[in-house]
DSSP file (Angstrom, degrees, kcal/mol; ACC not computed):
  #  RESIDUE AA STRUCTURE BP1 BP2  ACC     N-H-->O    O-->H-N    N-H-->O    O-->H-N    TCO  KAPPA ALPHA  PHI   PSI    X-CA   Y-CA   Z-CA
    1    1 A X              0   0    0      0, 0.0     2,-0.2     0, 0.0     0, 0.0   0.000 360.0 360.0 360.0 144.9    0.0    0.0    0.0
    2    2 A X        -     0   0    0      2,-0.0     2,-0.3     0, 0.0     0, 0.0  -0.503 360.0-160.4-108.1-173.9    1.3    3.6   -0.5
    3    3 A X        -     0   0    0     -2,-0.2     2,-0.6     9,-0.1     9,-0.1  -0.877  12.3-136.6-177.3 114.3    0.6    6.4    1.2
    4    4 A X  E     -A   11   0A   0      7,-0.7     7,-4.1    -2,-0.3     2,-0.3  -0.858  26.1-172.7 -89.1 139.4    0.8   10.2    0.7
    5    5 A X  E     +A   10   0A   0     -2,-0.6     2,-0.2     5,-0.2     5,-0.2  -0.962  11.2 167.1-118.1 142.9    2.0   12.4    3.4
    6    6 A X  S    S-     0   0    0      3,-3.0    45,-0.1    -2,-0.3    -2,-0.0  -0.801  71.3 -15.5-172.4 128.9    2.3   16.0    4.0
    7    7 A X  S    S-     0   0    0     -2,-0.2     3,-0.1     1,-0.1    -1,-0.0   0.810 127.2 -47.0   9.2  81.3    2.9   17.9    6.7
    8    8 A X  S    S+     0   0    0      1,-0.2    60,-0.4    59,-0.0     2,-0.3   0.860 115.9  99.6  60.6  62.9    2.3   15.0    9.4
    9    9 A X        -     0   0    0     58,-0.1    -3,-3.0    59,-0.1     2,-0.3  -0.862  57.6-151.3-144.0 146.6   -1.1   13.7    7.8
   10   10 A X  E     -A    5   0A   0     -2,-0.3    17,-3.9    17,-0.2     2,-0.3  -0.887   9.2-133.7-116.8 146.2   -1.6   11.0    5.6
   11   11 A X  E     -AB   4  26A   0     -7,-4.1    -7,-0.7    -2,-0.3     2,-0.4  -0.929   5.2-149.2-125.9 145.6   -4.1   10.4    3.0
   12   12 A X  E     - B   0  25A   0     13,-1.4    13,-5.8    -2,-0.3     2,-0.3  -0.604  24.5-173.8 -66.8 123.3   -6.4    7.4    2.0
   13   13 A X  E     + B   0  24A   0     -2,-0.4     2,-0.3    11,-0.3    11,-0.2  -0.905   7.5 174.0-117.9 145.0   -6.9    7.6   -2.1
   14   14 A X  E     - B   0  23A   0      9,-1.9     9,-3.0    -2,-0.3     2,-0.4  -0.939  32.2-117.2-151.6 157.8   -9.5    5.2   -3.5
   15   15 A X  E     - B   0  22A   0     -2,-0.3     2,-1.1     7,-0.2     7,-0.3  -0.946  11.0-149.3-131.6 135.2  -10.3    5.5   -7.3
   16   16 A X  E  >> - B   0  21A   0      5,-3.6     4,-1.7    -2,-0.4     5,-1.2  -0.751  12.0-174.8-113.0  76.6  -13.6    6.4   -8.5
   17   17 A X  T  45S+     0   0    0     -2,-1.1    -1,-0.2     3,-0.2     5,-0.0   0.919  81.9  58.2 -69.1 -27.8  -14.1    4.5  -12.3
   18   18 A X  T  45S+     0   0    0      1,-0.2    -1,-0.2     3,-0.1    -2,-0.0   0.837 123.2  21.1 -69.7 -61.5  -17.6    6.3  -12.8
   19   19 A X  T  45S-     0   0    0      2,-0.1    -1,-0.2     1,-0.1    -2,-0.2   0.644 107.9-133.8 -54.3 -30.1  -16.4    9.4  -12.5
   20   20 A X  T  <5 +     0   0    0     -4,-1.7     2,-0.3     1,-0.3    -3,-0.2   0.756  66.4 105.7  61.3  43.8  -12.5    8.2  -13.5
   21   21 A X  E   <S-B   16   0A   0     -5,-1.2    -5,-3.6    17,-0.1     2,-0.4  -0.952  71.7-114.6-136.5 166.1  -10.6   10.1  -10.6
   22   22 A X  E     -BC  15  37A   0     15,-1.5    15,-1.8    -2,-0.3     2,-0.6  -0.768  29.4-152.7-101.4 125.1   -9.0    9.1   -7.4
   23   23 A X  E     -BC  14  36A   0     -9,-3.0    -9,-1.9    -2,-0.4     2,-0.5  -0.745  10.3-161.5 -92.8 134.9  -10.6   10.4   -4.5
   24   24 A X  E     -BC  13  35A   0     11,-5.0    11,-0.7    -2,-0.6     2,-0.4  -0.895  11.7-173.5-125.5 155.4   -8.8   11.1   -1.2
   25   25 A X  E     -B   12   0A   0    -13,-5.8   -13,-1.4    -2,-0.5     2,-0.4  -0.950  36.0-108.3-118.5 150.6   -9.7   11.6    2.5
   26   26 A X  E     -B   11   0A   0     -2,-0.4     3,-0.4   -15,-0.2     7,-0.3  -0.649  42.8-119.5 -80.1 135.3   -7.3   12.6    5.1
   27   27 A X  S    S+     0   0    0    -17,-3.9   -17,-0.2    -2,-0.4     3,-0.0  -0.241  72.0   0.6 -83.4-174.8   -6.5    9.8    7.7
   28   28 A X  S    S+     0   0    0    -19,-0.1     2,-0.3     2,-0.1    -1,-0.2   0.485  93.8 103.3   6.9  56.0   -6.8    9.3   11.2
   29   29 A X  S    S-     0   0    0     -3,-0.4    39,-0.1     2,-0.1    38,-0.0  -0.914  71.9-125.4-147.4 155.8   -8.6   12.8   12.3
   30   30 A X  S    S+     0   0    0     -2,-0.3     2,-0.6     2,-0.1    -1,-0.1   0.635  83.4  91.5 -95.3 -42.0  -12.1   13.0   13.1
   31   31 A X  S    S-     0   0    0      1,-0.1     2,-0.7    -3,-0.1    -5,-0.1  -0.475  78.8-120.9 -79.8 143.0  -12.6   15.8   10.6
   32   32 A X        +     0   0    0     -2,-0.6     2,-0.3    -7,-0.1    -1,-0.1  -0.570  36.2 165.4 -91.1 110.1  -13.5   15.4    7.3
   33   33 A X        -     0   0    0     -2,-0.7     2,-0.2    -7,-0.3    18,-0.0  -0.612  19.8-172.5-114.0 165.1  -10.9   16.9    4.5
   34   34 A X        +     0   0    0     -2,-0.3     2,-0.2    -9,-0.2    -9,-0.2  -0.861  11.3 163.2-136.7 153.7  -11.5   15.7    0.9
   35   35 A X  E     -C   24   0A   0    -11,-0.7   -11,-5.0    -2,-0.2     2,-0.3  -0.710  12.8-168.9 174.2 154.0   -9.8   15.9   -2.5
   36   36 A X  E     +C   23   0A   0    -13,-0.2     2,-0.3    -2,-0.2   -13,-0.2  -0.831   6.2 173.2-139.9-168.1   -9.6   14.7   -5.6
   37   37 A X  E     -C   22   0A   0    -15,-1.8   -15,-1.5    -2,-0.3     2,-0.6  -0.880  32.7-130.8-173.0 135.6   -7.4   14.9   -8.8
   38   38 A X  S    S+     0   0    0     -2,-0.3     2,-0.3   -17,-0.2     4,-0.1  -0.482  87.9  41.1-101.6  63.4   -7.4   12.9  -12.2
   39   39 A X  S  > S-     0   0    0     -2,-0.6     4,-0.7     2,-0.1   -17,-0.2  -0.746  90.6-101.1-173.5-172.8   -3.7   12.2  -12.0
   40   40 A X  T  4 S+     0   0    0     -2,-0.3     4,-0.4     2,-0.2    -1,-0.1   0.888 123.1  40.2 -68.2 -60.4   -1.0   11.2   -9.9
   41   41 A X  T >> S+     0   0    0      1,-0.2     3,-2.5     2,-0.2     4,-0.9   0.975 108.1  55.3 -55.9 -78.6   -0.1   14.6   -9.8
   42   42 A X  T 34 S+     0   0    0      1,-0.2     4,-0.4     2,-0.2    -1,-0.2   0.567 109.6  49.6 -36.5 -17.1   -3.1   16.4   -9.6
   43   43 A X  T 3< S+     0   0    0     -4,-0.7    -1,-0.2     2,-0.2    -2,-0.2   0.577 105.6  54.1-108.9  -2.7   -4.0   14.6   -6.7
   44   44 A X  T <> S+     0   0    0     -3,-2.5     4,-1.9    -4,-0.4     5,-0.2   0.816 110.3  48.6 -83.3 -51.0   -1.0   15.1   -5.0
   45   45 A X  H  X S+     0   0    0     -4,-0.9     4,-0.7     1,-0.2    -2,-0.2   0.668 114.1  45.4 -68.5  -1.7   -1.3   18.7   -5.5
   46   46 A X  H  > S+     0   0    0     -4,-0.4     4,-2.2    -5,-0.2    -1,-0.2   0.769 104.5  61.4-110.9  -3.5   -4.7   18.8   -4.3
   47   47 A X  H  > S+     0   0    0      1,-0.2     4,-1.6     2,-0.1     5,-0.4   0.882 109.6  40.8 -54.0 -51.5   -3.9   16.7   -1.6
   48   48 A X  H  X S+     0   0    0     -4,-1.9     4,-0.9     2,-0.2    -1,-0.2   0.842 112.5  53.3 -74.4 -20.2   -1.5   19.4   -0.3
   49   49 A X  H  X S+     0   0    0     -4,-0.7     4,-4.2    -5,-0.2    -1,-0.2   0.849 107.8  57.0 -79.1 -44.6   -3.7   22.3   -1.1
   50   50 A X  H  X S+     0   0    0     -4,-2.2     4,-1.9     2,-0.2    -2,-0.2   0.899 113.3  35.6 -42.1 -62.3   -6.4   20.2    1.0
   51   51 A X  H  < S+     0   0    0     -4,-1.6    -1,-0.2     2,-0.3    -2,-0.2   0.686 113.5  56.6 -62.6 -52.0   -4.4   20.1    4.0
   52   52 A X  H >X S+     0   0    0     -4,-0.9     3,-1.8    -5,-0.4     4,-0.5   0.987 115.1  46.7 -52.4 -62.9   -2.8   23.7    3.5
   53   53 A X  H 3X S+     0   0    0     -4,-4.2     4,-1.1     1,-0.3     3,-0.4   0.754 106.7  49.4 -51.4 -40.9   -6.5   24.7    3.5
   54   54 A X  H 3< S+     0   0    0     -4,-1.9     4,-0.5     1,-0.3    -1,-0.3   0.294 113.1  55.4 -98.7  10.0   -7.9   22.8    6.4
   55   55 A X  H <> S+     0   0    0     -3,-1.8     4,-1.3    -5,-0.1    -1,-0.3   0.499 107.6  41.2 -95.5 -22.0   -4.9   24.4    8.2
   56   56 A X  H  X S+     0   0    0     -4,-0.5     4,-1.4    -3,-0.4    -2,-0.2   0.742 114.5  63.3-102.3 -14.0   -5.5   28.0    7.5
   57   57 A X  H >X S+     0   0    0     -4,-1.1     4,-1.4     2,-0.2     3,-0.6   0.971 102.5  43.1 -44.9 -80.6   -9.2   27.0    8.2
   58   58 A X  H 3>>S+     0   0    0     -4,-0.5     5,-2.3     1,-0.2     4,-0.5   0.887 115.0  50.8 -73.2 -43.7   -8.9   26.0   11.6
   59   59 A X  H 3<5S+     0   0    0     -4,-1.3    -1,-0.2     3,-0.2    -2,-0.2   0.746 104.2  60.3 -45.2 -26.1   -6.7   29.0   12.3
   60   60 A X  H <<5S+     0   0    0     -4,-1.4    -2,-0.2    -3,-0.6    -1,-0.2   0.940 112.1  33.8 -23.3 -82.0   -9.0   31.0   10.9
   61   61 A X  H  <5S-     0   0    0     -4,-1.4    -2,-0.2     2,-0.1    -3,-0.2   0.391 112.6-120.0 -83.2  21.6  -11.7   30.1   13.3
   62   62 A X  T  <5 +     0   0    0     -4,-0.5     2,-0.5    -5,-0.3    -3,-0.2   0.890  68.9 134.5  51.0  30.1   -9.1   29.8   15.9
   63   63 A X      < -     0   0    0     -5,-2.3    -1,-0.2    -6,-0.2     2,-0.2  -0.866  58.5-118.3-106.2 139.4   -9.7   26.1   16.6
   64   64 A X        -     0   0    0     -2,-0.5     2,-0.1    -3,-0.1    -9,-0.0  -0.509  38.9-113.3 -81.1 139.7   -6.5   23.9   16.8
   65   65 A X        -     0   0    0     -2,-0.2     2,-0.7   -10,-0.1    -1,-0.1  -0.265  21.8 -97.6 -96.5-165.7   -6.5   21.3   14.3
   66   66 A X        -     0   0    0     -2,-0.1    -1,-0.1     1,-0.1     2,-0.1  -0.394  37.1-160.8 -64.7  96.2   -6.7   17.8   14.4
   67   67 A X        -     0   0    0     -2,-0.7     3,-0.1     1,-0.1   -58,-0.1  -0.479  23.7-114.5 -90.1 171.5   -3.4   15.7   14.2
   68   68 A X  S    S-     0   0    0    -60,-0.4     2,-0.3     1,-0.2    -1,-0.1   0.841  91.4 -11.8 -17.3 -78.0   -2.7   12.0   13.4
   69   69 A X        -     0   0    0    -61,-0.1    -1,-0.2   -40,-0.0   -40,-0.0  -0.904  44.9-151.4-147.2 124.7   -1.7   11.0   16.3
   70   70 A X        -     0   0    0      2,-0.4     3,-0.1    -2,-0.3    -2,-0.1   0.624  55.2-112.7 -81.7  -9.7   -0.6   12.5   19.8
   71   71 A X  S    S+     0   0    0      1,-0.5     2,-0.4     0, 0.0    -3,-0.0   0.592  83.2 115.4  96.5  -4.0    1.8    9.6   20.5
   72   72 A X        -     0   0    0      2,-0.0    -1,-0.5     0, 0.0    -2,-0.4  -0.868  40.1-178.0-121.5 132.3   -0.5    8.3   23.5
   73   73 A X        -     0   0    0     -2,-0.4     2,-0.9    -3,-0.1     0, 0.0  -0.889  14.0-164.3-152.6 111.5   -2.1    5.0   23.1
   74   74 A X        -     0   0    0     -2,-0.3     2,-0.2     2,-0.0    -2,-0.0  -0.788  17.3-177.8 -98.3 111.5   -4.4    3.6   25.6
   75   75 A X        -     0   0    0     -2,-0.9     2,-0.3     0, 0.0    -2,-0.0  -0.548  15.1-161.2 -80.6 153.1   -4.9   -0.6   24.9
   76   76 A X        +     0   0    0     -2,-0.2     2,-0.1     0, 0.0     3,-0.1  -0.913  28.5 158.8-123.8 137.3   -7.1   -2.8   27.0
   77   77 A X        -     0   0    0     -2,-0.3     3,-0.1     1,-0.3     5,-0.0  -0.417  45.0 -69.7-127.3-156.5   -6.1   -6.3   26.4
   78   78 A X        -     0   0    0      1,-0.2    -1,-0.3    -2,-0.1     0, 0.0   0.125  40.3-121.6 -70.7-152.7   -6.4   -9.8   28.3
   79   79 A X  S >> S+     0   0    0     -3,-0.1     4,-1.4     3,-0.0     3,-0.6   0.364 112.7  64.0 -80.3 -46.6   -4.6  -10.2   31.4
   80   80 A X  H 3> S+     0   0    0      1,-0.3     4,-1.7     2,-0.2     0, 0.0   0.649 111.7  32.5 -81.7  -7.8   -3.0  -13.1   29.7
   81   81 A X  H 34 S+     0   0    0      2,-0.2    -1,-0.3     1,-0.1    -2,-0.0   0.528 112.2  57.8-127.1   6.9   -1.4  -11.0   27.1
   82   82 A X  H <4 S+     0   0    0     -3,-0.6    -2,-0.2     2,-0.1    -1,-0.1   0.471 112.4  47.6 -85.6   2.9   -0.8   -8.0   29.1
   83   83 A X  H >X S+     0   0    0     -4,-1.4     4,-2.3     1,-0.2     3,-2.2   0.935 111.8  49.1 -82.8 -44.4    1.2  -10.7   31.3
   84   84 A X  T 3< S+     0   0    0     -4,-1.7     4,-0.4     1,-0.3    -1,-0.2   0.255 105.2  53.0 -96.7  33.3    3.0  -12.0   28.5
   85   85 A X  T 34 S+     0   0    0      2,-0.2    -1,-0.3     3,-0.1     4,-0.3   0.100 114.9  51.8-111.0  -8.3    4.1   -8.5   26.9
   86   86 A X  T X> S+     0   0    0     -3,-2.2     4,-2.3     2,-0.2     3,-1.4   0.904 108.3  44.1 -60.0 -77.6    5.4   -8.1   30.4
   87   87 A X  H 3X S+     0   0    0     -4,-2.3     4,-2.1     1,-0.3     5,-0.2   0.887 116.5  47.6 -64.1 -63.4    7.1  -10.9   30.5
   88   88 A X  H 3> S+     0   0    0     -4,-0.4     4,-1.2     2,-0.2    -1,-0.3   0.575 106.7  57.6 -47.1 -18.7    8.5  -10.3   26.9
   89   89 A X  H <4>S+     0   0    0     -3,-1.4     5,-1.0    -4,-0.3     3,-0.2   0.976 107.3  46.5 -63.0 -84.9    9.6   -6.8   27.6
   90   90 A X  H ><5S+     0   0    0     -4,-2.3     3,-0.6     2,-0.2    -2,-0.2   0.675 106.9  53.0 -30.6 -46.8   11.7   -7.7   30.4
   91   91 A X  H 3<5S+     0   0    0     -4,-2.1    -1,-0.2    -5,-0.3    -2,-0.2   0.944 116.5  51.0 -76.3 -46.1   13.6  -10.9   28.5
   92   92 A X  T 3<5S-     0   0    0     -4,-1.2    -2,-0.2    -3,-0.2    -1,-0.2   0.557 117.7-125.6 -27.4 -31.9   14.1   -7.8   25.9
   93   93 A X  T < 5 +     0   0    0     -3,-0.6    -3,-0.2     1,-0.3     2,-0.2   0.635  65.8 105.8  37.6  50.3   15.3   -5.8   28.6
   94   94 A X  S   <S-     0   0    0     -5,-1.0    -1,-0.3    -6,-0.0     2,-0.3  -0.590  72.4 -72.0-115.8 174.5   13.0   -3.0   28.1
   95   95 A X    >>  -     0   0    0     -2,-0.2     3,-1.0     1,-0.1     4,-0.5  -0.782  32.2-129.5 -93.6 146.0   10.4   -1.2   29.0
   96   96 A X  H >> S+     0   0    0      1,-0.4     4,-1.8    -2,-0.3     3,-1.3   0.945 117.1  48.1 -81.6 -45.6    6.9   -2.5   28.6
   97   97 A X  H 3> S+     0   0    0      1,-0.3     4,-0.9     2,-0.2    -1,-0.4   0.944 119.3  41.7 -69.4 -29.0    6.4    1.2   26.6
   98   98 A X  H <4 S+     0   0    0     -3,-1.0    -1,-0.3     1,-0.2    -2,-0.3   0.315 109.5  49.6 -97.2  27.0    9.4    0.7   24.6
   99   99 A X  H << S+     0   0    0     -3,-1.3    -1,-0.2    -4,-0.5    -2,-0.2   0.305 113.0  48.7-128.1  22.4    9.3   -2.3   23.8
  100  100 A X  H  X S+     0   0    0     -4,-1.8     4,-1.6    -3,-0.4    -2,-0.1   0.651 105.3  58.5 -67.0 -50.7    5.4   -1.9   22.4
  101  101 A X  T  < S+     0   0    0     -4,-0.9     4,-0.2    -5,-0.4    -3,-0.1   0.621 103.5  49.4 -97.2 -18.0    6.1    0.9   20.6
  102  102 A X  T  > S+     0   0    0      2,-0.1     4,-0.7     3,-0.1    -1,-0.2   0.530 117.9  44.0-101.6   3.1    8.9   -1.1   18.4
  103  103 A X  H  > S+     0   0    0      2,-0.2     4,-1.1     3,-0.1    -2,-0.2   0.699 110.9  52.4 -97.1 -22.7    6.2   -4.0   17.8
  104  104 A X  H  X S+     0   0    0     -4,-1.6     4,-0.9     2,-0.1     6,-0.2   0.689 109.8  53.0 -58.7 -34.5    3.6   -1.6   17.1
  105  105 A X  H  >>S+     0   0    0     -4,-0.2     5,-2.7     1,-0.2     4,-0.5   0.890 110.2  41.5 -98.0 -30.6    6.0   -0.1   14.6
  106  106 A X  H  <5S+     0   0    0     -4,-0.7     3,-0.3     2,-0.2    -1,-0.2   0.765 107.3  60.3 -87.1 -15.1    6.8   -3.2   12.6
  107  107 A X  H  <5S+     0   0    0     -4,-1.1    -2,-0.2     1,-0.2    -1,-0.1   0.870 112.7  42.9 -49.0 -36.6    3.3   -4.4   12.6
  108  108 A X  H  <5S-     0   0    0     -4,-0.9    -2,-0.2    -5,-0.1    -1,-0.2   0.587 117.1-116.7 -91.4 -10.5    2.7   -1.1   10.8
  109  109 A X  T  <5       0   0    0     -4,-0.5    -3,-0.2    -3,-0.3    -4,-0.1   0.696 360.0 360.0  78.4  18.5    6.0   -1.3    8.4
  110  110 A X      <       0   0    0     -5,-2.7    -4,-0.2    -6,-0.2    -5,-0.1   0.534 360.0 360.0 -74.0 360.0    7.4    1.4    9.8
């Protein structure tokens, strides 16, 4: 899978054959950005335009906007596999938060 990014947002593109453009949304924020573009290009620039926009937007109304991510991730899991991420941590010789956050990051291909 690819993925455009610009400045810290990624976007989901999905391609529309009635219409014949690739539509995108910006990921993992609540608010709903759009764009589309019938090329590669164009939809990289309207991707960035999007973004630009929905930045000067929310400064505008003086609301901060949304990001990705803060970095904060609250789980609930079993017991039995918050013991044995414990347990694994430790034989690691980490910390439960670092050694989460580098299995978190190669699940994701980061």
């Amino acid at each position: 899978m690819s993925v455009m990014t610009y400045r810290g947002y990624a976007a989901r593109v999905e391609y529309d054959p009635e219409d014949r453009i690739f539509v995108g949304h910006l990921a993992g924020i609540r608010d709903i950005v759009g764009f589309h573009g019938m090329s590669v290009d164009g939809l990289e620039q309207a991707f960035h335009e999007a973004v630009d926009d929905y930045l000067a937007a929310c400064e505008t109304l003086g609301q901060t906007p949304e990001r990705p991510a803060s970095g904060k991730l609250m789980l609930r899991v079993p017991p039995e596999t918050h013991a044995a991420a414990l347990r694994s941590a430790e034989l690691a010789g980490k910390s439960l938060n670092q050694w989460a956050a580098e299995v978190l990051a190669r699940a994701a291909h980061i």
